[in-house]
PAGUGU-476253 format. One line per field, with one value per atom (N, C-alpha, C, CB): residue number from 1; residue in three letters; atom name; x, y, z. Coordinates in pm, 1 decimal. Atoms other than C-alpha are relative to their C-alpha. Glycine has a CB too. Example, Ala and Ser with C-alpha at 12.3 -4.5 7.8 and 13.67 -1.06 7.14 Angstrom:
! residues 2
nr: (1|1|1|1|2|2|2|2)
rest: (ala|ala|ala|ala|ser|ser|ser|ser)
atom: (N|CA|C|CB|N|CA|C|CB)
x: (89.0|1230.0|90.0|-99.2|-82.0|1367.0|-77.0|41.4)
y: (-119.0|-450.0|120.0|2.7|-119.0|-106.0|109.0|46.2)
z: (0.0|780.0|0.0|124.6|-6.0|714.0|73.0|-141.5)
END
This chain:
! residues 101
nr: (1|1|1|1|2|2|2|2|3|3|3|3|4|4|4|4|5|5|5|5|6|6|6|6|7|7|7|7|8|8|8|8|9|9|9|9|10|10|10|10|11|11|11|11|12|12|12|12|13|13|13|13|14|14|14|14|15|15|15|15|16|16|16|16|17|17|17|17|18|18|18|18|19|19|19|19|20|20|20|20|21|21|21|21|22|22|22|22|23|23|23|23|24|24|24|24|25|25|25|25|26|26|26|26|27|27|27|27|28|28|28|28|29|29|29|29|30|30|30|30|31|31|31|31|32|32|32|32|33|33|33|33|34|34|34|34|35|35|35|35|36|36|36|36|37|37|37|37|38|38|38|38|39|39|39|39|40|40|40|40|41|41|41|41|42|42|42|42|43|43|43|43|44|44|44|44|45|45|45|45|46|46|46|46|47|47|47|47|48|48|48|48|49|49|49|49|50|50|50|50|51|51|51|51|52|52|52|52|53|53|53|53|54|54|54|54|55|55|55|55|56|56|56|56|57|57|57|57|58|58|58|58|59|59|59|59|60|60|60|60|61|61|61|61|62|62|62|62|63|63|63|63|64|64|64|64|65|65|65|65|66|66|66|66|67|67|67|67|68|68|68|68|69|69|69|69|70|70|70|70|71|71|71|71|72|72|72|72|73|73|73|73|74|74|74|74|75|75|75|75|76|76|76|76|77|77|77|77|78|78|78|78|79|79|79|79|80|80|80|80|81|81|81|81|82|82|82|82|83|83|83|83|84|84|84|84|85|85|85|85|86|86|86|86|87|87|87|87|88|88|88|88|89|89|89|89|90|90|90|90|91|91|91|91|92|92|92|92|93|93|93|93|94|94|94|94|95|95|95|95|96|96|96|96|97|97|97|97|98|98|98|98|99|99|99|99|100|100|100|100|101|101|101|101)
rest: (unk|unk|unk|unk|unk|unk|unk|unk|unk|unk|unk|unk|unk|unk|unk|unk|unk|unk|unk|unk|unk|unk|unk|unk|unk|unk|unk|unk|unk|unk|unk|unk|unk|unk|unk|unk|unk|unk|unk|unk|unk|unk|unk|unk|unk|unk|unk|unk|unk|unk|unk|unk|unk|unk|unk|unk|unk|unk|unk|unk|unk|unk|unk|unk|unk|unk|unk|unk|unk|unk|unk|unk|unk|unk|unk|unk|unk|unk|unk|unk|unk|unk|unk|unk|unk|unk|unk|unk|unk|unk|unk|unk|unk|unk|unk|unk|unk|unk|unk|unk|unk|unk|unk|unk|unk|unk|unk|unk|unk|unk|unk|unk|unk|unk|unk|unk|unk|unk|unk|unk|unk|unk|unk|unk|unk|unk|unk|unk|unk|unk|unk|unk|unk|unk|unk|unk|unk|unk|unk|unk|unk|unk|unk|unk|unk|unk|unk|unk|unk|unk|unk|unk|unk|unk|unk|unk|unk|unk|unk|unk|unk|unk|unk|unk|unk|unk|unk|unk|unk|unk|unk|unk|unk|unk|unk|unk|unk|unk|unk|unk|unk|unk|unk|unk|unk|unk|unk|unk|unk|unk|unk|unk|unk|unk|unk|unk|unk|unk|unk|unk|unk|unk|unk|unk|unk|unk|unk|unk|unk|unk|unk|unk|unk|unk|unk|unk|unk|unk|unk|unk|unk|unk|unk|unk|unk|unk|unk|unk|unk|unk|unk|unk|unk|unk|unk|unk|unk|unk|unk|unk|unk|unk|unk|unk|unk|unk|unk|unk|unk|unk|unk|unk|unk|unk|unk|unk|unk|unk|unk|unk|unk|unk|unk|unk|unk|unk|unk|unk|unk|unk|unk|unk|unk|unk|unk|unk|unk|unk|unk|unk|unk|unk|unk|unk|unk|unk|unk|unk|unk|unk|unk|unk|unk|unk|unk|unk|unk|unk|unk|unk|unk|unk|unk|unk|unk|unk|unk|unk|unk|unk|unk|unk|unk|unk|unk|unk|unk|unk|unk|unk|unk|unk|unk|unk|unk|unk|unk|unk|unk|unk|unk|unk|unk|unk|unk|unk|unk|unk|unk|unk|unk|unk|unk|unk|unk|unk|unk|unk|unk|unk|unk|unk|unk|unk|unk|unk|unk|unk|unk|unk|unk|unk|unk|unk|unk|unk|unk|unk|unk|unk|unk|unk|unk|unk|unk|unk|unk|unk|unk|unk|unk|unk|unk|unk|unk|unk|unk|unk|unk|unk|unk|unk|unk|unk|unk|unk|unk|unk|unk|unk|unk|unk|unk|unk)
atom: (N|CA|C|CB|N|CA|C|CB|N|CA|C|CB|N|CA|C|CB|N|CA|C|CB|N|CA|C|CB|N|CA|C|CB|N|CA|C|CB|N|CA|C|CB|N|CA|C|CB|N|CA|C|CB|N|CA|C|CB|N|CA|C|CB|N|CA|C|CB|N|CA|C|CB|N|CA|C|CB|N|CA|C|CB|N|CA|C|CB|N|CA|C|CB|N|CA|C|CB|N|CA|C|CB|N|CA|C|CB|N|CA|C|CB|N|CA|C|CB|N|CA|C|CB|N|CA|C|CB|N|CA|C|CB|N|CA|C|CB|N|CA|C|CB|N|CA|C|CB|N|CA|C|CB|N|CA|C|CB|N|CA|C|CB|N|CA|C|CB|N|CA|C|CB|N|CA|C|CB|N|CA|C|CB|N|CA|C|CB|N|CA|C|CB|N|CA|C|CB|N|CA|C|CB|N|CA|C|CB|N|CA|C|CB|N|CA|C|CB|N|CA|C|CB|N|CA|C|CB|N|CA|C|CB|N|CA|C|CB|N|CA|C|CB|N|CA|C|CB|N|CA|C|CB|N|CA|C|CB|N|CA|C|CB|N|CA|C|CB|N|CA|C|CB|N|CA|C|CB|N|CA|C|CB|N|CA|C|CB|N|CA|C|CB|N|CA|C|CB|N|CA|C|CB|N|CA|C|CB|N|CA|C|CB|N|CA|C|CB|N|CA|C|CB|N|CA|C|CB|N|CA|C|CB|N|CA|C|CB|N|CA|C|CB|N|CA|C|CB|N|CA|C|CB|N|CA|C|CB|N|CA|C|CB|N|CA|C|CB|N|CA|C|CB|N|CA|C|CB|N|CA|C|CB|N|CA|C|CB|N|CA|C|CB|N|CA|C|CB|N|CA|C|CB|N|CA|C|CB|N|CA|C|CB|N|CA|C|CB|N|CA|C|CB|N|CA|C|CB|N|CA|C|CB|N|CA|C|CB|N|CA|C|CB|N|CA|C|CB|N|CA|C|CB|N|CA|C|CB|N|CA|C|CB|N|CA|C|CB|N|CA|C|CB|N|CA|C|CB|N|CA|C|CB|N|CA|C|CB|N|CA|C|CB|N|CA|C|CB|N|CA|C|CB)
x: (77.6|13254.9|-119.0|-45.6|64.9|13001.8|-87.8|43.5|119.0|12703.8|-101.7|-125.0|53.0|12565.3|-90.9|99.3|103.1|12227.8|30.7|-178.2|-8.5|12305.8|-136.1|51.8|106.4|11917.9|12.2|21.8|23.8|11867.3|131.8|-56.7|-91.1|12247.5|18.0|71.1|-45.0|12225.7|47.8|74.3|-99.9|12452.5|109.0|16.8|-146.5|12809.3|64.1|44.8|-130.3|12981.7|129.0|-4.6|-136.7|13291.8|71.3|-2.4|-112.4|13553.7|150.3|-2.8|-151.7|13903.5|-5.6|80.4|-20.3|14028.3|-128.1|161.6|102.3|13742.4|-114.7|-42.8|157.4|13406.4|-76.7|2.1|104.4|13139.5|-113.8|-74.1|143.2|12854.2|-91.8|6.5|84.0|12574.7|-126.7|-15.7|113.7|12309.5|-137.6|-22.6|111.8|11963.3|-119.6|-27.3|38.2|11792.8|-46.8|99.0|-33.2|11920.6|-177.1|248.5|84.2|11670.7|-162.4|45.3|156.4|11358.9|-76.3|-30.0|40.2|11097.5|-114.1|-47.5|129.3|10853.1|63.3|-166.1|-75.7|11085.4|-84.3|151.4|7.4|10848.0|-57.8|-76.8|101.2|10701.8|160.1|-135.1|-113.0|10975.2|-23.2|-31.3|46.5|10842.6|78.3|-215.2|-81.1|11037.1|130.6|-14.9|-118.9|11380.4|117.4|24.7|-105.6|11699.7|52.6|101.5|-104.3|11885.2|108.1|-68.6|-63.6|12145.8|74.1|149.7|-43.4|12272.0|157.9|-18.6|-126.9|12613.9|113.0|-35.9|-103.9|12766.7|76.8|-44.3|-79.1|12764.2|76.4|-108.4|-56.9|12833.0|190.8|-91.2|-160.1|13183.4|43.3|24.2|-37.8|13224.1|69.5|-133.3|-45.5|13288.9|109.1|-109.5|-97.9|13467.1|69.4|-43.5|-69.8|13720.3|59.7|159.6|-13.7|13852.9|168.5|11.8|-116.6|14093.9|-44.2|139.8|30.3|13952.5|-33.8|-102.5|-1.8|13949.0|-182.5|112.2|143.4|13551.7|-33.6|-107.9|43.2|13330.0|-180.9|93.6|133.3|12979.9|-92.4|-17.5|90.9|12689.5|-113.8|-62.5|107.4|12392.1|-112.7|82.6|89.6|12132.2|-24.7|-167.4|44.6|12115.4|137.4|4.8|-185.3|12366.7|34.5|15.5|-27.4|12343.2|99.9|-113.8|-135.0|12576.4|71.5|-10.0|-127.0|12779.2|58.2|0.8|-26.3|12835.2|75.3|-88.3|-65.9|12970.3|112.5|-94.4|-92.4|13152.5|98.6|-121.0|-64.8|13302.3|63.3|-99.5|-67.5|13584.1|-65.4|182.3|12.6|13512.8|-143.8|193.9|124.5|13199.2|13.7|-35.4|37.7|13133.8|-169.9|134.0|132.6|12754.8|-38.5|-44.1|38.9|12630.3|-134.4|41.5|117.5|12319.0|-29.2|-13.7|22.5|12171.9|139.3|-80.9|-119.3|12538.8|102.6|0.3|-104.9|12705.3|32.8|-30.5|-19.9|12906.5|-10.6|152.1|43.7|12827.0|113.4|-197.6|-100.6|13039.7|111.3|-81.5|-92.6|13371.2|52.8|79.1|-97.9|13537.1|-47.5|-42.2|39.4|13488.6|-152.5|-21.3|121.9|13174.2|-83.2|-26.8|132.5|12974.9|1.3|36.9|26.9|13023.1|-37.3|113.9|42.7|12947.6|-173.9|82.4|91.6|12622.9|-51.2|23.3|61.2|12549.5|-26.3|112.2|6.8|12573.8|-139.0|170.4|133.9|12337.9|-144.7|14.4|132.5|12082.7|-42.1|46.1|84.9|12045.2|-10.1|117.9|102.8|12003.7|-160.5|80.0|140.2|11680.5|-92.9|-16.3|55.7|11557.5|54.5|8.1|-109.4|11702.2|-67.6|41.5|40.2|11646.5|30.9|-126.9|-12.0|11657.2|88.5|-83.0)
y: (44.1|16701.5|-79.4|120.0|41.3|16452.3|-31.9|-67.7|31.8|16342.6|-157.8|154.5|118.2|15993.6|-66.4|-75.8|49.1|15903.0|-174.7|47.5|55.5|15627.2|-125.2|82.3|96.0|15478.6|42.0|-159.2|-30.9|15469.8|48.8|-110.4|-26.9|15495.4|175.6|-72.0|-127.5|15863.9|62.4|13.5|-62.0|16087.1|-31.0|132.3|-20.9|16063.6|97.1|-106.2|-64.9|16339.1|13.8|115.3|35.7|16329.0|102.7|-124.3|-87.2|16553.4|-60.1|135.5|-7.3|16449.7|-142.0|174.7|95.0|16212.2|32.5|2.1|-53.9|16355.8|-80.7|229.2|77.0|16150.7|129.4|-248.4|-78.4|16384.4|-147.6|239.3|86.8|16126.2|19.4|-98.4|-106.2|16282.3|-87.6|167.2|90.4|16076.0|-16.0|33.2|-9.5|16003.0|97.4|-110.4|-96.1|16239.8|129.6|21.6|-152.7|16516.9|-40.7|-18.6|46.0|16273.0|-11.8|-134.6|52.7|16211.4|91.4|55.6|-79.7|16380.1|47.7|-49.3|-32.7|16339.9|-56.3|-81.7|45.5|16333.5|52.9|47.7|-37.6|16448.3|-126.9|122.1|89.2|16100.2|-48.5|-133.9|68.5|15988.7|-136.7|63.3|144.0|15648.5|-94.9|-38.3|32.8|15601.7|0.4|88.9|-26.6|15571.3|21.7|-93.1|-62.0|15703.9|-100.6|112.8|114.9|15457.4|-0.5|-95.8|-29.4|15420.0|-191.9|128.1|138.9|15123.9|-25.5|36.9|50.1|15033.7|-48.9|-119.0|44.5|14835.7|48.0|-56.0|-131.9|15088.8|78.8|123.4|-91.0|15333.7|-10.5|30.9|58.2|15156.6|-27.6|-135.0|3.0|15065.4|168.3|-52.8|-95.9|15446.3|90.1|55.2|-19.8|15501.4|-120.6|91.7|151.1|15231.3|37.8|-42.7|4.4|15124.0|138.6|-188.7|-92.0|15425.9|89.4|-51.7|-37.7|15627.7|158.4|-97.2|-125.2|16041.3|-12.8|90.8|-12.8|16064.6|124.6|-141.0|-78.9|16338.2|-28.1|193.1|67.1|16199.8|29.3|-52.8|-96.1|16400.6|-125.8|98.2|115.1|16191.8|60.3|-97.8|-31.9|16210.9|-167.1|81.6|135.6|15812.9|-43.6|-97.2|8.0|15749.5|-128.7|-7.6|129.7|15377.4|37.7|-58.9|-3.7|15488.4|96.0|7.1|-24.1|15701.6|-62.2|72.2|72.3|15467.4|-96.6|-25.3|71.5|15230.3|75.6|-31.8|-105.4|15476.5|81.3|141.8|-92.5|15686.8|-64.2|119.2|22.6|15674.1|150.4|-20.9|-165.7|16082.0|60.1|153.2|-51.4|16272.0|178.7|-41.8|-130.7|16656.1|21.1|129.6|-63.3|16768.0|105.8|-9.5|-141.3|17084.7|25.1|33.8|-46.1|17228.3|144.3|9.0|-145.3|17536.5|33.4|114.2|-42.7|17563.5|-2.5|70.6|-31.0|17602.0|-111.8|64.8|139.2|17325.3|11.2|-64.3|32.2|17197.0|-106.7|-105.6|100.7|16922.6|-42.5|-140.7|139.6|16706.4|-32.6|-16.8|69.5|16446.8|-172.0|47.1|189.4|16031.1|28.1|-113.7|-13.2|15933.7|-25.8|-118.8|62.3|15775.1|148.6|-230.7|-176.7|16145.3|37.7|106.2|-81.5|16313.1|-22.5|-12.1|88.5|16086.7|43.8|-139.1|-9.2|16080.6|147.3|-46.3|-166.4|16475.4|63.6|65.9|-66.8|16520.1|-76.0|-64.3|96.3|16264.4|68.7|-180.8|-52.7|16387.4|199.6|-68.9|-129.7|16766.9|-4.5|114.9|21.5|16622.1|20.8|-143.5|44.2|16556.6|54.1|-132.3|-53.6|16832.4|-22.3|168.9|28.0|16750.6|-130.5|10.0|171.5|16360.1|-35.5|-123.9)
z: (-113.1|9820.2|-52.4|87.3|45.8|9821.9|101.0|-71.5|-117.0|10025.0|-25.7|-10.3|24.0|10081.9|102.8|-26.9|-101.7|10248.8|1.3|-56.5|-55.5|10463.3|43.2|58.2|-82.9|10575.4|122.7|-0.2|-124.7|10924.1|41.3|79.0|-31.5|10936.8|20.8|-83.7|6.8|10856.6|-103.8|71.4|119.7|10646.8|7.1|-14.4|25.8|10518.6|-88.0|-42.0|115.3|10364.1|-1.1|-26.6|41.1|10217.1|-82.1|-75.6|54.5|10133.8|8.7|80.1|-5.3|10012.6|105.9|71.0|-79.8|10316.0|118.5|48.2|-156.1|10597.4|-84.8|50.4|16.5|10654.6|138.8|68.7|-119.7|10906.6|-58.4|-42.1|-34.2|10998.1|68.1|45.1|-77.4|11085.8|-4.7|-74.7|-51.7|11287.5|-52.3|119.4|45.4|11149.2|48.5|4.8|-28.0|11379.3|-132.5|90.2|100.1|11093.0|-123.7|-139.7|127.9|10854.8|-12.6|-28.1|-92.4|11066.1|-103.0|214.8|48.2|10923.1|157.1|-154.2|-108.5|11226.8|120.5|-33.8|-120.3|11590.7|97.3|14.6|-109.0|11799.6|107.0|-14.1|-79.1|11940.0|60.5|-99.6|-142.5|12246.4|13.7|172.8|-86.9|12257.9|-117.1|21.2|109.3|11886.3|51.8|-115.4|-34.8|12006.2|-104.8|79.8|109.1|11808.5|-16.7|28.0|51.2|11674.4|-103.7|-45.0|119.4|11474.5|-118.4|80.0|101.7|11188.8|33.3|-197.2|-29.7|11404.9|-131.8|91.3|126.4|11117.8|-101.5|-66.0|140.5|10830.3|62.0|-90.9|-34.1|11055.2|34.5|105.3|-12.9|11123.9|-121.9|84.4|118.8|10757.9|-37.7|-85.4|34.4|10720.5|104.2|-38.9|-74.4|11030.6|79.5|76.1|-14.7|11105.2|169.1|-151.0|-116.5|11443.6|40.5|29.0|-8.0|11589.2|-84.9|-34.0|92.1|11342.6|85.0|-77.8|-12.3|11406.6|-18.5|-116.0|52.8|11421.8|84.5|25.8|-106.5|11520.8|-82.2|14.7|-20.3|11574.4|12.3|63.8|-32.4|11551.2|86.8|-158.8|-78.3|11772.3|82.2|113.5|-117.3|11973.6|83.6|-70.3|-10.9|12028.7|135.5|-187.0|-91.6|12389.7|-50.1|216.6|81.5|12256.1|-76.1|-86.6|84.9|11964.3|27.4|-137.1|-82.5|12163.8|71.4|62.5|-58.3|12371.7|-70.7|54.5|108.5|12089.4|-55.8|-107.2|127.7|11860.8|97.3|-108.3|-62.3|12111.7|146.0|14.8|-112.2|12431.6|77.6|-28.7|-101.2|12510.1|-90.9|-27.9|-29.8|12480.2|-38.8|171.7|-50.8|12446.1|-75.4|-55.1|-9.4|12509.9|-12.5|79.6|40.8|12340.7|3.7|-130.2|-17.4|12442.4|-84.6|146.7|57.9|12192.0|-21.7|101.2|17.5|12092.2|49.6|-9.6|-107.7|12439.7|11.8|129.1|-28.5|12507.9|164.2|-65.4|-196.8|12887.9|58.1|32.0|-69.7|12926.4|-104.4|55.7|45.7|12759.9|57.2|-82.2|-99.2|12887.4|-59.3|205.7|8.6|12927.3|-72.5|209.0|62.5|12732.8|154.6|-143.7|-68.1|13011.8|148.3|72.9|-52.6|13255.2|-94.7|48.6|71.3|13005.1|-6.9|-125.0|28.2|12926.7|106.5|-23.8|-153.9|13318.6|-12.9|145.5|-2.2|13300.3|-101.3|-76.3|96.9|12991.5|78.9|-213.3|-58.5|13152.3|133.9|37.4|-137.5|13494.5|-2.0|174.7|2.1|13323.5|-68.2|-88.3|26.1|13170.3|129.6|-56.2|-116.7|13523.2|125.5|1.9|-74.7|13737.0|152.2|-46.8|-133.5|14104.1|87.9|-7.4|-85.3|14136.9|-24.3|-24.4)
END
């Protein structure tokens, strides 16, 4: 197994044929300012997972879910809450930020 800091891209580790890509979030050192938005380095991140490609996407950024991904599952503290299409799923995590409106 091996492990390869990415930059803004994030992590890649590697075992054998498996890549896990694990979002920059994991790297931040200081996430608490909201006005910084998550982002992620699109390009690399496809250099390591190719089109059709078995991925599982760690994120916090919907921007690169939205890219990288067709389906979605949203885990809150562990529990998963939702899977399905990315953009329900998305709609689902977004309007529990803001429960009412």
């Amino acid at each position: 197994m091996s492990i390869e800091y990415l930059g803004v891209a994030g992590w890649a580790v590697f075992d054998d044929a498996h890549v896990l890509l694990a979002d920059p979030y994991f790297s931040r050192v200081h996430v608490a300012d909201e006005s910084v938005p998550l982002t992620s380095d699109l390009p690399t991140i496809a250099r390591y997972a190719p089109p059709h490609a078995d991925v599982i996407l760690v994120s916090h950024s919907m921007e690169t879910v939205r890219a990288m991904c067709d389906h979605a599952a949203w885990l809150n503290h562990g529990e998963v809450q939702k899977v399905g299409p990315v953009e329900s799923t998305i709609a689902a995590y977004i309007s529990s930020l803001h429960p009412g409106e």
